[in-house]
C-alpha positions in Angstrom: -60.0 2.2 95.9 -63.2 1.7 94.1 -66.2 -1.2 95.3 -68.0 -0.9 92.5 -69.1 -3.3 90.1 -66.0 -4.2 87.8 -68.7 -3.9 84.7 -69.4 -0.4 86.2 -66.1 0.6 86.0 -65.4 -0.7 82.5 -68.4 0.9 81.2 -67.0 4.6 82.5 -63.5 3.6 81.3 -63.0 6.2 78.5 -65.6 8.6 79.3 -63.7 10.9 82.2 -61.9 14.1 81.0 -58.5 14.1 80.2 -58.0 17.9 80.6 -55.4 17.8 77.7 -55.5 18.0 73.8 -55.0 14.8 72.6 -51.8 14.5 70.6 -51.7 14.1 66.8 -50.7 11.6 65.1 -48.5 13.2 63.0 -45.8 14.4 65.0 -45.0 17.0 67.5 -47.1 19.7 66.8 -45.9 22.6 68.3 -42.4 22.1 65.9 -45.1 22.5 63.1 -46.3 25.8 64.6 -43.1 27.7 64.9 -42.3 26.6 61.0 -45.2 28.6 60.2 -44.5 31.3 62.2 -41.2 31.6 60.3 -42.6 31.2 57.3 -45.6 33.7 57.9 -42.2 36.5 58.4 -40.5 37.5 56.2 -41.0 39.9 51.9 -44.4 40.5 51.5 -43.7 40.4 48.2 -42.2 36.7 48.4 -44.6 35.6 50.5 -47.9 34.9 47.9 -45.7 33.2 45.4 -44.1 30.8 48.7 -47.9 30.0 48.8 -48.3 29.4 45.0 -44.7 27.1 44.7 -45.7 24.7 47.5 -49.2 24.5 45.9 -47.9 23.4 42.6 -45.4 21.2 44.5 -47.8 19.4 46.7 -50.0 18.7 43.3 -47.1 17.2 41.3 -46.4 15.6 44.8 -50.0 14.2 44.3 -50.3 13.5 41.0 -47.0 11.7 41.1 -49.6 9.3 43.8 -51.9 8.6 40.6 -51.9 5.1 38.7 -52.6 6.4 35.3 -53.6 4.0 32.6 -52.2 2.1 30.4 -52.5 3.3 26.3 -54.7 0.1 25.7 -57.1 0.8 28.8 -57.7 4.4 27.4 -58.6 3.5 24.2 -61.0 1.1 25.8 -62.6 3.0 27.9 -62.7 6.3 25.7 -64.9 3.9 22.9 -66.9 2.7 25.4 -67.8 6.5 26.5 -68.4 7.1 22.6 -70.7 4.2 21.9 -72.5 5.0 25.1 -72.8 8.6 24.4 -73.8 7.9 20.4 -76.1 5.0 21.8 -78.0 7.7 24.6 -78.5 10.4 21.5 -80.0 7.9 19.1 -82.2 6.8 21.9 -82.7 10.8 23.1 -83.9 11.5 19.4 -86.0 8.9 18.6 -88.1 9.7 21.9 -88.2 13.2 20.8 -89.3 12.7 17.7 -92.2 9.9 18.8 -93.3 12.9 21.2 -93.5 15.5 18.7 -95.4 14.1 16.5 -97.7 12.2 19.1 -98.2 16.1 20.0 -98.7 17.1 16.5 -101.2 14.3 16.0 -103.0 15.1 19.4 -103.3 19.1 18.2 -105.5 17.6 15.1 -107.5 14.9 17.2 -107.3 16.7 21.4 -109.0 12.8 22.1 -106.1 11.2 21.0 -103.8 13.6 22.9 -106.3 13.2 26.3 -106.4 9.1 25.9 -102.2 9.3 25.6 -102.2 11.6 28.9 -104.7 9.1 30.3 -102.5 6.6 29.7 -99.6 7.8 30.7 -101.0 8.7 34.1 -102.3 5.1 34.3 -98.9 3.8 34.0 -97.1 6.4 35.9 -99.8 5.4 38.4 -99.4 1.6 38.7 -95.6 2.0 38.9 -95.9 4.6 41.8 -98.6 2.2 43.5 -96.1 -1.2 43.0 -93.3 0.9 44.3 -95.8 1.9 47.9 -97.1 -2.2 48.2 -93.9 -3.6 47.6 -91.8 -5.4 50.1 -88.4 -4.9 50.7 -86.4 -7.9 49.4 -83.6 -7.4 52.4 
């Protein structure tokens, strides 16, 4: 029998080997292993299309899992991805085409192009600096 400290002994509770596997939760494993075993014998020219049917079962097995949506849900959804996407290349465009021309227009005057790099530094700059002084709102 033990004299230590109960606390002691709950503390090592759970920590001393076992000196067994653990058993799985799914079953009795060792049935498992002599199905494979069987299944691993057997044509070699059967065999690669065994693997390829329980494949294609065990994804209709899956996709049978899926909650698919309804008609009205898709339509939603697919104009909100097409409004989104329409939305992103107008906005996409109209920054290209402010750049370009800022470039253009710097290639004439290089001060305008410096002051528009100077600028962009400066704000690129005070963002970074914000982001390092900030506190954590947690």
């Amino acid at each position: 029998m033990s004299v230590e400290n109960p606390a002691v002994e709950e503390e090592k509770k759970g920590r001393e080997a076992k000196n067994r596997p653990t058993p799985g939760r799914r079953g009795n494993n060792k049935a498992k292993s002599v199905t494979t075993k069987k299944q691993s014998q057997g044509n070699i020219i059967l065999r690669p299309f065994r693997a390829v049917f329980r494949f294609i079962g065990e994804v209709r097995d899956e996709l049978d899992k899926v909650t698919w949506p309804t008609r009205e849900e898709t339509i939603r959804l697919s104009r909100i991805v097409l409004i989104v996407t329409i939305a992103s290349a107008i906005v996409l465009g109209l920054l290209s085409l402010i750049f370009s021309e800022l470039f253009l227009a710097g290639l004439d005057n290089p001060i305008l192009l410096l002051a528009v790099i100077a600028g962009a530094f400066l704000v690129a700059g005070y963002f970074w600096w914000r982001d390092r002084t900030s506190r954590p709102s947690y």
